[in-house]
Structure formats: C-alpha cells, structure tokens
C-alpha positions in Angstrom: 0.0 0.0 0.0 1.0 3.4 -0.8 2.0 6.1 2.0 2.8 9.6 2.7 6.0 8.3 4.2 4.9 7.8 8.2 2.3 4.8 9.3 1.2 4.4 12.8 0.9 1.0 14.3 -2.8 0.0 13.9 -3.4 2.8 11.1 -5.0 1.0 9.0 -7.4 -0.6 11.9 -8.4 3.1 12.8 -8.8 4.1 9.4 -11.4 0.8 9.1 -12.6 2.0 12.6 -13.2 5.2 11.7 -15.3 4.6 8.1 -17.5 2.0 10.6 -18.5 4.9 12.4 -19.3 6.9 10.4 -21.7 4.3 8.4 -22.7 4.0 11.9 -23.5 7.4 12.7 -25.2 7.9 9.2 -27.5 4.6 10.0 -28.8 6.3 13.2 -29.7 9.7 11.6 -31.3 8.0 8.7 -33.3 5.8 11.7 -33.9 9.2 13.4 -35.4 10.9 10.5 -37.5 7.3 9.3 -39.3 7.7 12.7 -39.5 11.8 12.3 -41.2 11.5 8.5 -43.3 8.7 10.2 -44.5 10.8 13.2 -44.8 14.0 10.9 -47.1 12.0 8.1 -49.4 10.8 10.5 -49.9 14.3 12.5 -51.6 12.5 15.7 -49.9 10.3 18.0 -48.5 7.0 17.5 -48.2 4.3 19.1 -44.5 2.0 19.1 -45.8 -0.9 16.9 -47.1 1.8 14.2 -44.0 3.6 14.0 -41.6 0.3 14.2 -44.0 -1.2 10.9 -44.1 2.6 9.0 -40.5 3.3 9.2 -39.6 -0.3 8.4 -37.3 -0.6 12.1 -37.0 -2.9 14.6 -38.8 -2.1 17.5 -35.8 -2.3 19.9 -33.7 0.0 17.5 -37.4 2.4 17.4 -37.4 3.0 21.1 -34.3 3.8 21.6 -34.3 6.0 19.1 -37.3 7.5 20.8 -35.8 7.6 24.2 -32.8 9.7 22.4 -34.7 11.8 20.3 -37.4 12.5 23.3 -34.0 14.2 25.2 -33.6 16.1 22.6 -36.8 17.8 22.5 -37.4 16.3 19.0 -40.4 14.2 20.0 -42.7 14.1 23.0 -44.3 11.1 24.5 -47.5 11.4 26.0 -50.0 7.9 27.4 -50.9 7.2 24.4 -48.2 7.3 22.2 -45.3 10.0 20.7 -46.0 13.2 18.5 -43.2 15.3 16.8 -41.6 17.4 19.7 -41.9 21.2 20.1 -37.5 21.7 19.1 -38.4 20.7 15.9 -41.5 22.4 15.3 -39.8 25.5 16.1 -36.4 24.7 14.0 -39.3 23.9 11.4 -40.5 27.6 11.2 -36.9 28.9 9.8 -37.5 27.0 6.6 -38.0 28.8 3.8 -39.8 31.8 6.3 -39.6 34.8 3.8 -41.0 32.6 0.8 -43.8 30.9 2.7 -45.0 33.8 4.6 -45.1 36.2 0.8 -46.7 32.6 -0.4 -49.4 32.8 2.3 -50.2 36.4 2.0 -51.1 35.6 -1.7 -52.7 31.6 -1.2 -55.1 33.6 1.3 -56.2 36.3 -0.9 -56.3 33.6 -4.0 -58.9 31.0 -1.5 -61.0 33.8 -0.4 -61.3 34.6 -4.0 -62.2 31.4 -5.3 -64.1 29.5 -2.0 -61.3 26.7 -2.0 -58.5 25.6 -0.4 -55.2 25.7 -2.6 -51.9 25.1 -1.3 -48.3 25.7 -2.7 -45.7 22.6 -3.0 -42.1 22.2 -4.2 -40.1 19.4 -4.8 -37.3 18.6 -2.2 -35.1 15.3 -1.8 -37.5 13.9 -4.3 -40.2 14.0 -2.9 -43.2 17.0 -3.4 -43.5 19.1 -0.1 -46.3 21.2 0.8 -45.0 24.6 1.8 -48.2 26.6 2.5 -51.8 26.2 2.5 -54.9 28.5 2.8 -57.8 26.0 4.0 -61.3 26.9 3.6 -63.3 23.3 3.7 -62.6 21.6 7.0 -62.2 18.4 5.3 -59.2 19.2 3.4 -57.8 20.6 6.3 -55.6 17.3 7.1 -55.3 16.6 3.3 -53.4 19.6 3.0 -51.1 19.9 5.8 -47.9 22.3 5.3 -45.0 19.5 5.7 -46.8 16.6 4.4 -45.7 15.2 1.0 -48.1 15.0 -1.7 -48.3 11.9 -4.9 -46.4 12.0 -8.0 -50.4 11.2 -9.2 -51.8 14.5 -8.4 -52.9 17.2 -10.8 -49.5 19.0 -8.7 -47.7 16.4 -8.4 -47.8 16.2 -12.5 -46.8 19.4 -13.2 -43.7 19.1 -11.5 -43.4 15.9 -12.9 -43.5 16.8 -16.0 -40.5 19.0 -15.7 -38.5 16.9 -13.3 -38.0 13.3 -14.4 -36.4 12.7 -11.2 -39.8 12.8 -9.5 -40.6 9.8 -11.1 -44.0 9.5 -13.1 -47.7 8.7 -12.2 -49.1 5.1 -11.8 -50.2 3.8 -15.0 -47.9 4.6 -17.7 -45.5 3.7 -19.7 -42.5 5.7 -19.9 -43.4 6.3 -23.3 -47.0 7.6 -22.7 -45.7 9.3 -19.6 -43.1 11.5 -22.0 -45.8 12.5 -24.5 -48.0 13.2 -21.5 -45.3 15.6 -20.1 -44.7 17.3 -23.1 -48.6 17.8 -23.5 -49.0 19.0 -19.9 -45.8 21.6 -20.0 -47.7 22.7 -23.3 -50.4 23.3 -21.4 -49.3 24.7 -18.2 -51.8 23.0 -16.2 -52.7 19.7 -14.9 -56.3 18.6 -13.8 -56.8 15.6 -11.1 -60.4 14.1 -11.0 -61.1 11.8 -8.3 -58.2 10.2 -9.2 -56.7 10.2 -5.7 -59.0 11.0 -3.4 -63.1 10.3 -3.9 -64.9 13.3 -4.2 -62.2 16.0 -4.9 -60.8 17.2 -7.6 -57.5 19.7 -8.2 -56.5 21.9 -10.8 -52.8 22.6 -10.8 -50.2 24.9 -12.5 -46.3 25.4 -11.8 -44.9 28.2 -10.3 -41.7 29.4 -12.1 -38.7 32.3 -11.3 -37.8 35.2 -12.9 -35.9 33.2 -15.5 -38.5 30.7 -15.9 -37.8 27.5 -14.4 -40.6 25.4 -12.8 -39.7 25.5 -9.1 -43.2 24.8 -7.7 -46.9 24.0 -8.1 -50.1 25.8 -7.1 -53.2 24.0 -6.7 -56.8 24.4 -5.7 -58.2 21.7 -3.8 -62.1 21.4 -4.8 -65.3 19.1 -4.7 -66.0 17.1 -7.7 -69.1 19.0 -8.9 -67.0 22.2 -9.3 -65.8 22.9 -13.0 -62.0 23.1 -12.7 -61.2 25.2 -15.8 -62.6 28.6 -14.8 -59.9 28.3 -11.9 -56.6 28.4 -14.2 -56.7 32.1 -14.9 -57.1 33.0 -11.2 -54.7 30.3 -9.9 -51.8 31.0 -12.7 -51.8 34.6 -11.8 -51.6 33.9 -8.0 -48.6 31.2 -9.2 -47.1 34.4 -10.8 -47.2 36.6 -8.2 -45.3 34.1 -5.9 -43.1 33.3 -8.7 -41.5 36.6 -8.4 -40.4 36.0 -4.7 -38.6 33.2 -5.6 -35.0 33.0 -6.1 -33.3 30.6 -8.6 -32.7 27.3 -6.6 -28.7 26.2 -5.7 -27.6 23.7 -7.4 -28.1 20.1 -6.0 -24.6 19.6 -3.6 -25.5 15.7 -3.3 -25.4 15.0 -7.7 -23.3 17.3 -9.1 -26.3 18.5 -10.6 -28.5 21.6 -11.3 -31.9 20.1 -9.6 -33.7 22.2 -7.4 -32.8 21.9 -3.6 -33.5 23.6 -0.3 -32.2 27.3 -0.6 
C-alpha cells in the first residue's frame, strides 16, 4: 500500500474504525429521521408498533431511538403514544420563512377569491412538499397539511413531474406515454386531477416558475368534484405568478453534481 512516508501502528485498523463509524453514525440519523417523517405523516400520536411497521425498524432500534430523540426535544411522549416534539416544530418555522410567509399572503387572498383551499408545493429530496396552504373546507384541512408530502399522481404532483424526471412519473404509464404526457401538460401549463386520488375531490394545478422561468413549484386548488375546474386556471396561474416573483433561482443540487432544485 501506498504512504505519505509515516504509518502508525494499527493505522489502517483506525482508518477501518473510523469509516464503521461513520456508516454508523449515518445509520442512526437515517433511523432518526424514518421515525421523524413517520410521526410528521401521521400528524396524531402514535403508538411504538405503528412507528416500528411505518418506518420499516426494529422495535428495539425504534425506542431507543425514541428515548434519544425524546432528550432532545425532538419528540414528545404522551400515554398514548409520541408526537413530533416542540425543538423541531420550532427549527421547522426557519424554513424557507420569507417565501412561505409572501406565499401565504397571496394563497389567502387567491382562496378567499375562489371558495377553496389551494396550497403551494415544491419538490425537495425527491419528494413534493407542501410549503403553505390556505384551507377553507374543513375536510381538506388534514389533506393539506404544510409538511406533508403529496403523490407524484396528483394534478401537482404532474406538473412538477412533468419538468422533473427525477420525480418519477404517475401510476399507469408507460414511460413512453408518460413522456408524450409531459410534453402535452408543459404545453399546457396545467394539470387537472379528477377523483383520481381522493373520492370526491378534484384539483387543478399549475407550476410556479422564477424570474428566469424555471418550474420551481406548483399551485393548486383543492375542490369538490361537482365544481368545474377550468374557470380556476386564470385566477390560480396569476396567483402562481405573483409568488413566482419571490422566488429565487434554486442552488444547485450539492448531493449529484447536478442543477436540480434543492432547499435554498
């Protein structure tokens, strides 16, 4: 083996030891956060067995991770089960603050105008976030959650789809029909969802893009079946371009080399 000219005895050992712990130390966090998506998903409590089956953990590894993560404020226990802690519900508020409160301002004003509930969401570690929400039907209250991640199969979730092949595509097509269907839908600038996830509601969707005009997020309005969804695109696309202008250009993607969109 090649050397910089001094070896300690055991080098090599500590050099072993020292790439085990760190795979070790990356295990626990990615345990830590399984059981912190988990608890954040569900919104109520939950109880040991649902977290150890949801986050795929054994239930020994699951409560210790609790017992650590409960010290550190991160999640709270309660009688009948654990809920995301108060540290990171407050660390939570930092992200993205300026955007979401401009995003709010603007999601508030666009619901009262139309009746409904919309919602902003942007893609993040692959997955489609919801960033803000102005709720007007109770119902759609939980359904649209700031935090919780929303399907690849929504009318949102296709719009930013369609411009990020990393997001995967919606259940049901081929990866030819699923290109055509992109290039249709970025046509179009919109994307309609009826029934198709959830019975009785529908969404209408369009992406949100910067100054320079890159698709960095989706606004949607969350409505009952009956409603026609086409009168919404003029209302909703002028709302998406009003937030558009908030938003800076995303960093580029420091885990691929890449220019994906990532947290700012």
């Amino acid at each position: 083996m090649l050397t910089s000219g001094y070896s300690s005895p055991g080098g090599d050992r500590a050099l072993l030891d020292n790439d085990t712990d760190r795979a070790r130390g990356r295990g626990v966090l990615e345990g830590a956060f399984a059981l912190l998506d988990v608890l954040g998903a569900m919104g109520n409590e939950v109880g040991l067995s649902e977290l150890a089956k949801s986050s795929g953990l054994p239930k020994t590894t699951v409560h210790r991770l609790l017992d650590q993560l409960g010290e550190l404020g991160a999640v709270e226990r309660s009688s009948t089960g654990y809920r995301i802690g108060s540290r990171v519900f407050r660390l939570g508020q930092g992200w993205q603050s300026e955007l979401r409160d401009h995003a709010l301002r603007t999601l508030r004003a666009l619901s009262a105008r139309l009746r409904e509930t919309v919602g902003l969401v942007m893609p993040r570690e692959g997955r489609i976030l919801i960033a803000a929400s102005s709720v007007v039907r109770p119902e759609h209250g939980r359904l649209m959650r700031p935090g919780l991640t929303v399907s690849v199969d929504t009318a949102a979730g296709r719009v930013l789809a369609a411009h990020d092949p990393l997001l995967g595509m919606p259940a049901g097509f081929s990866a030819e029909a699923w290109s055509a269907a992109a290039y249709r839908l970025r046509a179009a600038g919109v994307a309609f969802d009826r029934e198709q996830v959830l019975p009785g509601v529908s969404c209408a969707a369009v992406p949100v893009r910067t100054a320079t005009g890159r698709v960095t997020g989706a606004l949607c309005a969350v409505v009952p079946v009956q409603r026609q969804l086409s009168p919404l695109v003029v209302d909703l696309t002028s709302a998406a371009q009003a937030i558009g202008a908030a938003l800076a250009e995303p960093a580029p993607d420091w885990r691929m080399g890449s220019d994906r969109a990532v947290d700012q």
